[in-house]
Biopython code that builds the backbone (N, CA, C, O; Angstrom):
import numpy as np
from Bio.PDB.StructureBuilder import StructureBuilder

atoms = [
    (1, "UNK", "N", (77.071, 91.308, 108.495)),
    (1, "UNK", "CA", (77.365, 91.415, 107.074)),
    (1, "UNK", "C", (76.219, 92.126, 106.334)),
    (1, "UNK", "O", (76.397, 92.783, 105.308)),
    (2, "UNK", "N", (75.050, 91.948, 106.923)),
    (2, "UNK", "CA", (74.048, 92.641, 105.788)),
    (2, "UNK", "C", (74.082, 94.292, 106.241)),
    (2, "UNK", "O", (74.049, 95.302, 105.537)),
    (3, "UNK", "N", (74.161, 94.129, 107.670)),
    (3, "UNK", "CA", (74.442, 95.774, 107.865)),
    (3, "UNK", "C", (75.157, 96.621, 106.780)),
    (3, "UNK", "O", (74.790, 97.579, 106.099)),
    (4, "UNK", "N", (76.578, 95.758, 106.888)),
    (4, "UNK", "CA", (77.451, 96.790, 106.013)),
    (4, "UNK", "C", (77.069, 96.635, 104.494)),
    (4, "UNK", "O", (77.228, 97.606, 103.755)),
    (5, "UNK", "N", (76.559, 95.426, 103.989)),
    (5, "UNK", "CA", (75.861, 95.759, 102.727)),
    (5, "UNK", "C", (74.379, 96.681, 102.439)),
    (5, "UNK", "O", (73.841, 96.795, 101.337)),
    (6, "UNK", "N", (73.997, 97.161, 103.458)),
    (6, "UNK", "CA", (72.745, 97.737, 103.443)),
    (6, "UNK", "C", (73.945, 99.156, 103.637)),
    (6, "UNK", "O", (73.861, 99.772, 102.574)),
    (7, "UNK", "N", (74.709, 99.680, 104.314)),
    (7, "UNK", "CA", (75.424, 100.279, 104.152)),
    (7, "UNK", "C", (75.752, 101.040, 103.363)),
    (7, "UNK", "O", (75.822, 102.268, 103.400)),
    (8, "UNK", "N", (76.146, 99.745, 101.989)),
    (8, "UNK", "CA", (77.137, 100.472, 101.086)),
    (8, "UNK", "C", (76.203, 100.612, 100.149)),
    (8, "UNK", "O", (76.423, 101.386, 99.218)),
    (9, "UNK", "N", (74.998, 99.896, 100.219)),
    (9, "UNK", "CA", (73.968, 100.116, 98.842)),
    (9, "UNK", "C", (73.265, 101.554, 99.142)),
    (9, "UNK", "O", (72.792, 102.248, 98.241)),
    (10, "UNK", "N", (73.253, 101.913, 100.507)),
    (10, "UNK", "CA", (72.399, 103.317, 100.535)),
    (10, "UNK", "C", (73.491, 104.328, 100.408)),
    (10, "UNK", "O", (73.148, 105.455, 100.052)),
    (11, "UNK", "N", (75.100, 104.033, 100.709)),
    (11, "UNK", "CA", (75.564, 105.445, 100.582)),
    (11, "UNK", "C", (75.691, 105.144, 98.681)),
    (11, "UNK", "O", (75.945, 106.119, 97.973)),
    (12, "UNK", "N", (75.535, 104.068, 98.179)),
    (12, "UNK", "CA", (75.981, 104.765, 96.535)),
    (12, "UNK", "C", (74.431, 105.376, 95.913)),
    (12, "UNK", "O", (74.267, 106.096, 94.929)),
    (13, "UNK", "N", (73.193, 104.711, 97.031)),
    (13, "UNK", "CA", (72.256, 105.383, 96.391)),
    (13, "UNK", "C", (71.793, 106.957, 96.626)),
    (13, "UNK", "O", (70.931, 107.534, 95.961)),
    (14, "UNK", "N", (72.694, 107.627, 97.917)),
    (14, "UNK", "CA", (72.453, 108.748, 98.313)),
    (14, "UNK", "C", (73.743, 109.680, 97.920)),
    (14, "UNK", "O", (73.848, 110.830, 98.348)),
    (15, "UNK", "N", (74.832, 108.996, 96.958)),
    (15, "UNK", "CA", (75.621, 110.153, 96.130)),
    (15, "UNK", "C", (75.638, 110.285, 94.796)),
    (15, "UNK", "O", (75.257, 109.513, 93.916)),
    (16, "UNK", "N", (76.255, 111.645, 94.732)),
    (16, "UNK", "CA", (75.616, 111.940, 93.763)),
    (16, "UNK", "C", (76.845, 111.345, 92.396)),
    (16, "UNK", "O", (76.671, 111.692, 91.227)),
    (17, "UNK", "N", (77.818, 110.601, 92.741)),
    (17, "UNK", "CA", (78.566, 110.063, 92.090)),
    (17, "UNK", "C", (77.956, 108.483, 91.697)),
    (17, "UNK", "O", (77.135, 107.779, 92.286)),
    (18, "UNK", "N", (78.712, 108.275, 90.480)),
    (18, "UNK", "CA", (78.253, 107.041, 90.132)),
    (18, "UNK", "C", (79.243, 105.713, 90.343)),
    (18, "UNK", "O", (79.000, 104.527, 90.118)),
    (19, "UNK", "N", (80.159, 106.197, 90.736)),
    (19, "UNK", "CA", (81.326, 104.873, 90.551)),
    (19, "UNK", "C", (82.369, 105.833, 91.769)),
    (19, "UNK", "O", (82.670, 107.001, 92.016)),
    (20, "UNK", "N", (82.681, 104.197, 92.358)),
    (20, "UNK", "CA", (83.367, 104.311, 94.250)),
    (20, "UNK", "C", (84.482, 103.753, 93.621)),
    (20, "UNK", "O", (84.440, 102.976, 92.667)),
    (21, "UNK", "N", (85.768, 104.293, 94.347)),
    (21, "UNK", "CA", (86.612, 103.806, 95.153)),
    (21, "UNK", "C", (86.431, 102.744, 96.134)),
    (21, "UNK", "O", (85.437, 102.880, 96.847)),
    (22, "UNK", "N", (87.306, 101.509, 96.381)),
    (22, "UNK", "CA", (86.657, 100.901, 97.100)),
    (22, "UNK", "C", (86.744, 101.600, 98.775)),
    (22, "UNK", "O", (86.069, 101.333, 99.769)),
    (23, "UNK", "N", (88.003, 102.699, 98.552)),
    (23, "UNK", "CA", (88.008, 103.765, 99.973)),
    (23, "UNK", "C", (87.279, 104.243, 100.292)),
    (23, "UNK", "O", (87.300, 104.832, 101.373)),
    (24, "UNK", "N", (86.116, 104.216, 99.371)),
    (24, "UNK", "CA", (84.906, 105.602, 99.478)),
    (24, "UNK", "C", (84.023, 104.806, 100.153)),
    (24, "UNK", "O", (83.479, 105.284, 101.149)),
    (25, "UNK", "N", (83.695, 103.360, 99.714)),
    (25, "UNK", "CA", (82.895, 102.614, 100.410)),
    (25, "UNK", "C", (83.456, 101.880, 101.502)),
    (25, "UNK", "O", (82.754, 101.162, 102.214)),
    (26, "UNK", "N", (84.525, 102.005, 101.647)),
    (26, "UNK", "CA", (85.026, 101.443, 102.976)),
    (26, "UNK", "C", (84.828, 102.555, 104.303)),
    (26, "UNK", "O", (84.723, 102.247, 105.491)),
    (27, "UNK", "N", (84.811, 104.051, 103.656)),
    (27, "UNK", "CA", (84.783, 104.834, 104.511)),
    (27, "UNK", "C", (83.561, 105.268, 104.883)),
    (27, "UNK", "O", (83.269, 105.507, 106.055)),
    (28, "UNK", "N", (82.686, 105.407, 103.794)),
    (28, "UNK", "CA", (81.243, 105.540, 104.175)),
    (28, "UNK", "C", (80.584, 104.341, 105.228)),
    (28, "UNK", "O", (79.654, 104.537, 106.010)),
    (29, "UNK", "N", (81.447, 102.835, 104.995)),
    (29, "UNK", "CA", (80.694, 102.009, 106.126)),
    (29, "UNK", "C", (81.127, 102.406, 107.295)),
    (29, "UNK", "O", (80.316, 102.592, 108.202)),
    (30, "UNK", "N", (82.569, 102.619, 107.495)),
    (30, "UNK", "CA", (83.380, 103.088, 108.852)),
    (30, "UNK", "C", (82.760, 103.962, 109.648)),
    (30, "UNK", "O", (82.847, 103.900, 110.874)),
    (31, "UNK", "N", (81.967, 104.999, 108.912)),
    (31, "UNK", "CA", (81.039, 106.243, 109.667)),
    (31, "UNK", "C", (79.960, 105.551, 110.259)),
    (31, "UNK", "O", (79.869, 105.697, 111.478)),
    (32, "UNK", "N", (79.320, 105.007, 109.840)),
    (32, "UNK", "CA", (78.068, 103.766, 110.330)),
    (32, "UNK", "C", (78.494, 102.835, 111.003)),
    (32, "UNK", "O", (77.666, 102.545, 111.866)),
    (33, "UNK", "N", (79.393, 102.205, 111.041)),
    (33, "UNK", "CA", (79.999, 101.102, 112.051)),
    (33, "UNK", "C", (81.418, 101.276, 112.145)),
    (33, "UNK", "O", (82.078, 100.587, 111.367)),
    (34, "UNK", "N", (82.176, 102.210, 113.092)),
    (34, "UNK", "CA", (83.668, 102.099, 113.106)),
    (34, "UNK", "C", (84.382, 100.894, 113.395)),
    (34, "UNK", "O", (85.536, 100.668, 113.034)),
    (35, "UNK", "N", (83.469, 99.941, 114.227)),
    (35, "UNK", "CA", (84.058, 98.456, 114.498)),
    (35, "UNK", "C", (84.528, 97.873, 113.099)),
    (35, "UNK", "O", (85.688, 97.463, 113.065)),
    (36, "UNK", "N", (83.702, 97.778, 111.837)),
    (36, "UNK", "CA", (83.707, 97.206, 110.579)),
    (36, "UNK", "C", (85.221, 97.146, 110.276)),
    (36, "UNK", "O", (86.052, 98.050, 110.360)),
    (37, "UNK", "N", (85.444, 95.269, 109.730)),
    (37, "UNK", "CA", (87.090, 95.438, 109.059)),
    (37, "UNK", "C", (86.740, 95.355, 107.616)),
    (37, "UNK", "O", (85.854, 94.876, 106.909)),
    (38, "UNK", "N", (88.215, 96.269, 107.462)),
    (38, "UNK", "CA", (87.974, 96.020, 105.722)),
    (38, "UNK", "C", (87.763, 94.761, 105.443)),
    (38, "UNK", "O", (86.669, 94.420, 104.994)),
    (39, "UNK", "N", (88.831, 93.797, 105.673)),
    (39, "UNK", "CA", (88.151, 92.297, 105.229)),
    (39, "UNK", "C", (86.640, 92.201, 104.887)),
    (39, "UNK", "O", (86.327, 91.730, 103.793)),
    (40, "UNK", "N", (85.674, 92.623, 105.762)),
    (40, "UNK", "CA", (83.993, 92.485, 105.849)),
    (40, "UNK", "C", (83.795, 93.516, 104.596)),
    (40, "UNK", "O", (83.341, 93.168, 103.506)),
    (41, "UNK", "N", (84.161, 94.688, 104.890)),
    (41, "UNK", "CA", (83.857, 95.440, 103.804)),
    (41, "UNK", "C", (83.425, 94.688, 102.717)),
    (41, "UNK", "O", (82.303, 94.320, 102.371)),
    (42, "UNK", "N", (85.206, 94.437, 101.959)),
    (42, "UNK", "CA", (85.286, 94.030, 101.110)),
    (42, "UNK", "C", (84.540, 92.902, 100.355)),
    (42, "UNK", "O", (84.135, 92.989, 99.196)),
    (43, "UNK", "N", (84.393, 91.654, 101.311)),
    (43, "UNK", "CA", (83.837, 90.734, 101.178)),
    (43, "UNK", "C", (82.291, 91.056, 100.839)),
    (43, "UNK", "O", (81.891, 90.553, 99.788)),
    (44, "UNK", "N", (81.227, 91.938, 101.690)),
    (44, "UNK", "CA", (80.023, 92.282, 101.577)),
    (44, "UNK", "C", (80.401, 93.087, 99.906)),
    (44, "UNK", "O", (79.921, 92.624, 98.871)),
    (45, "UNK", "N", (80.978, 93.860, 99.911)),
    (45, "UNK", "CA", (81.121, 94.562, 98.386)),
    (45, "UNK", "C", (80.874, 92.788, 96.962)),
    (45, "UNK", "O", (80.146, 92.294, 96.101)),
    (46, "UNK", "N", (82.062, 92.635, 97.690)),
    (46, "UNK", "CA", (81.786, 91.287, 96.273)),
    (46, "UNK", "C", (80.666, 90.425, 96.459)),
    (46, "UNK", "O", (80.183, 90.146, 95.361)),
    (47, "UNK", "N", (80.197, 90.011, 97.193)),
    (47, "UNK", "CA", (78.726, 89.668, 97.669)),
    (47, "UNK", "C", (77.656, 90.576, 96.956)),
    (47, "UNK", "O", (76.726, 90.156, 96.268)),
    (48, "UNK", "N", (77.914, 91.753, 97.206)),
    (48, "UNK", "CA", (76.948, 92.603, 96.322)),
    (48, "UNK", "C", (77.091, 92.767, 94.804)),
    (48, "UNK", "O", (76.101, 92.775, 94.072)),
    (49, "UNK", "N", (78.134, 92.875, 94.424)),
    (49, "UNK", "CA", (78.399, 92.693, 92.791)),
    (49, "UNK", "C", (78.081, 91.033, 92.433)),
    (49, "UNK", "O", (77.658, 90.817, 91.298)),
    (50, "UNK", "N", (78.262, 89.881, 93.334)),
    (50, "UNK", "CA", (77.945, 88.650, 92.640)),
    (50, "UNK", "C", (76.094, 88.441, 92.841)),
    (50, "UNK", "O", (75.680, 87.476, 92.198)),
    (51, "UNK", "N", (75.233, 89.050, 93.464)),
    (51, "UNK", "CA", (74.152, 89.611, 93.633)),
    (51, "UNK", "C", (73.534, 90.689, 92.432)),
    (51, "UNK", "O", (72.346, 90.627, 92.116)),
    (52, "UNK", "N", (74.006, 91.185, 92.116)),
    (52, "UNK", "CA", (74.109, 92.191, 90.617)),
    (52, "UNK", "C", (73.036, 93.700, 91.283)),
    (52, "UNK", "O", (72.184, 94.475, 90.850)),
    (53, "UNK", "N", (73.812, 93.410, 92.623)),
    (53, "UNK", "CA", (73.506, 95.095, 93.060)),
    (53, "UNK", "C", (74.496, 96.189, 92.518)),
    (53, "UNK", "O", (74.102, 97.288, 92.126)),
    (54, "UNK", "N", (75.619, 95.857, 92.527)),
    (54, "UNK", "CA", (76.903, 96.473, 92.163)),
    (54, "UNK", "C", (77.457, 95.821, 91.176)),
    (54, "UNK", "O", (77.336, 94.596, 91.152)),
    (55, "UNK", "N", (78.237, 96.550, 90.078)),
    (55, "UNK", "CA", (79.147, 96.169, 89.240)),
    (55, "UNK", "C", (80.594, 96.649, 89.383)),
    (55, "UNK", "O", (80.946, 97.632, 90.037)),
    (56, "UNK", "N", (81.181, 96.039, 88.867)),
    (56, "UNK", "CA", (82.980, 96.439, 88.582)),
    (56, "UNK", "C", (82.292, 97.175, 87.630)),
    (56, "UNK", "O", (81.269, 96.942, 86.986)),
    (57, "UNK", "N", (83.389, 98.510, 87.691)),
    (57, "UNK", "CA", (84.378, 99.637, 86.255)),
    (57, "UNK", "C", (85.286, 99.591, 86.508)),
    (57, "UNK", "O", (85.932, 100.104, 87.422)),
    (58, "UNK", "N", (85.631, 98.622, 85.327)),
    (58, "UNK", "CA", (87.208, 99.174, 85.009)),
    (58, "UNK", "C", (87.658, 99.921, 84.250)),
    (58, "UNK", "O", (87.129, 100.130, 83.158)),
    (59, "UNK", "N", (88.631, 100.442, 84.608)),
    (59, "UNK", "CA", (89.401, 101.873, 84.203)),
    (59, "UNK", "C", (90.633, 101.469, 83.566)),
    (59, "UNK", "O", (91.357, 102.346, 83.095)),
    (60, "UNK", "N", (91.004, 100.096, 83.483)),
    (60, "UNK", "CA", (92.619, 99.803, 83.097)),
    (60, "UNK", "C", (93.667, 99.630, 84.026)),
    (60, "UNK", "O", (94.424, 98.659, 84.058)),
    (61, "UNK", "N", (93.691, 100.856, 84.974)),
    (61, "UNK", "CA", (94.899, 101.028, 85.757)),
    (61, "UNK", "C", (93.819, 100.493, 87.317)),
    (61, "UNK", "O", (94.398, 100.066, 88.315)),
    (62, "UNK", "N", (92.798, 100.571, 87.290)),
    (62, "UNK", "CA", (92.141, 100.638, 89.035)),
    (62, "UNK", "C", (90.570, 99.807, 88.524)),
    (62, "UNK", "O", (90.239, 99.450, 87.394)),
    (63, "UNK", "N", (90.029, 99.719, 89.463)),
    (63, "UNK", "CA", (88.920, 99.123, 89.534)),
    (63, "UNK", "C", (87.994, 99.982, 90.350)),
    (63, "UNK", "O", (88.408, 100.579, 91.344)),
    (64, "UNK", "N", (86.264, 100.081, 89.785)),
    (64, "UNK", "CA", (85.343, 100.953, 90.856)),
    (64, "UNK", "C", (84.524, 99.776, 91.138)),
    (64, "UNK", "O", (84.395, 98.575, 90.904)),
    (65, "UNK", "N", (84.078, 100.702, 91.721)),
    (65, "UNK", "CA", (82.110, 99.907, 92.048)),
    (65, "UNK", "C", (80.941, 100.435, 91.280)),
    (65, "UNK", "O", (80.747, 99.395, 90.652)),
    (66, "UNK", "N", (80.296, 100.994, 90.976)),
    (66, "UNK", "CA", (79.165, 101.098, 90.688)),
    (66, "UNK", "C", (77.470, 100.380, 91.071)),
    (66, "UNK", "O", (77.239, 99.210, 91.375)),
    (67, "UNK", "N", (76.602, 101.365, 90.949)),
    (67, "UNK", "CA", (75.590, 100.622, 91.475)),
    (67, "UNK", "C", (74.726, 100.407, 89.962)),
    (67, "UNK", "O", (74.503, 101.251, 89.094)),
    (68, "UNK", "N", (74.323, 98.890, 90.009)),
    (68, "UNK", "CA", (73.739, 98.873, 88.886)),
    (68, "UNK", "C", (72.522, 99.314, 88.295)),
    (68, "UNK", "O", (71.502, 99.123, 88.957)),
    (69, "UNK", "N", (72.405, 99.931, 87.051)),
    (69, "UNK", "CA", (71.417, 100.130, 86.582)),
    (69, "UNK", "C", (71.335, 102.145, 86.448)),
    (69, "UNK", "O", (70.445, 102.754, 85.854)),
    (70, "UNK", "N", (72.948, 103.012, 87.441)),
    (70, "UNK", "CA", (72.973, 104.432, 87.605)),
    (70, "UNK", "C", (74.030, 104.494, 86.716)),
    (70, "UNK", "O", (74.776, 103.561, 86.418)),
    (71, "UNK", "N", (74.072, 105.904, 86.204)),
    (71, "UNK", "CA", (75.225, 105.915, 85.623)),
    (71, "UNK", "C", (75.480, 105.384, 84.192)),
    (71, "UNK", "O", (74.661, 104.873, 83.429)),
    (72, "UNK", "N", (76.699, 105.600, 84.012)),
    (72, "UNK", "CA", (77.226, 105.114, 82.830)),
    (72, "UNK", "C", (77.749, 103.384, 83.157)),
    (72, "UNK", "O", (78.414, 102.947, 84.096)),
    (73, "UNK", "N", (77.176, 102.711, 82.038)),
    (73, "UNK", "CA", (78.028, 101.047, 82.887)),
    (73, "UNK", "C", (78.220, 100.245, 81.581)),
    (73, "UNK", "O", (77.709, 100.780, 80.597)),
    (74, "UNK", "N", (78.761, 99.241, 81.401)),
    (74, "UNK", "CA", (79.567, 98.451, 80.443)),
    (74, "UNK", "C", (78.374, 97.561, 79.560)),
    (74, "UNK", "O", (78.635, 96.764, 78.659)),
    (75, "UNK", "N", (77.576, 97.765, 79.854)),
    (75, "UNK", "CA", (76.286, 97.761, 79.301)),
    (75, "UNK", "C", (75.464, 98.668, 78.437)),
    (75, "UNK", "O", (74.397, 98.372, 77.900)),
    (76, "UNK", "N", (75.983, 99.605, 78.385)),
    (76, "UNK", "CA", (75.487, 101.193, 77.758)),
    (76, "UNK", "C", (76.212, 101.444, 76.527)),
    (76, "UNK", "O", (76.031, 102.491, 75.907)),
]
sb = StructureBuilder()
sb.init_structure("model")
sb.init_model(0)
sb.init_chain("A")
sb.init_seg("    ")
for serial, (resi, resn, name, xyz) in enumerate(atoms, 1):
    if name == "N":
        sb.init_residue(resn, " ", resi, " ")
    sb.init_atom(name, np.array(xyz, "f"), 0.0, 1.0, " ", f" {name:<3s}", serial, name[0])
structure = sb.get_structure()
């Protein structure tokens, strides 16, 4: 589990986007560990937002990720 959260915190810190899909981070872990299930994904993702590495954006219709403190965020 920390793998894939060490994972997903370095691919949002090495793009140049500010807010994921949760596909984007499911796929960026998949390249680093193809074994990884989404279940884990997912779970390490909300682990990281209840941690306040990551935040929800919401958009209305979808939900992102964001890494906190980049970007534009609901705080700003």
């Amino acid at each position: 589990m920390e793998d894939i959260k060490k994972a997903i915190v370095e691919f949002a810190e090495s793009s140049k986007k500010t807010k994921f899909y949760f596909n984007e981070l499911e796929r960026a872990v998949k390249e680093k560990f193809p074994d990884a299930k989404t279940r884990d994904i997912k779970k390490a993702a909300t682990e990281l937002v209840n941690s306040e590495q990551l935040i929800y954006f919401s958009t209305g219709s979808t939900t992102m990720y964001g890494l906190k403190g980049r970007g534009q965020t609901e705080d700003h």
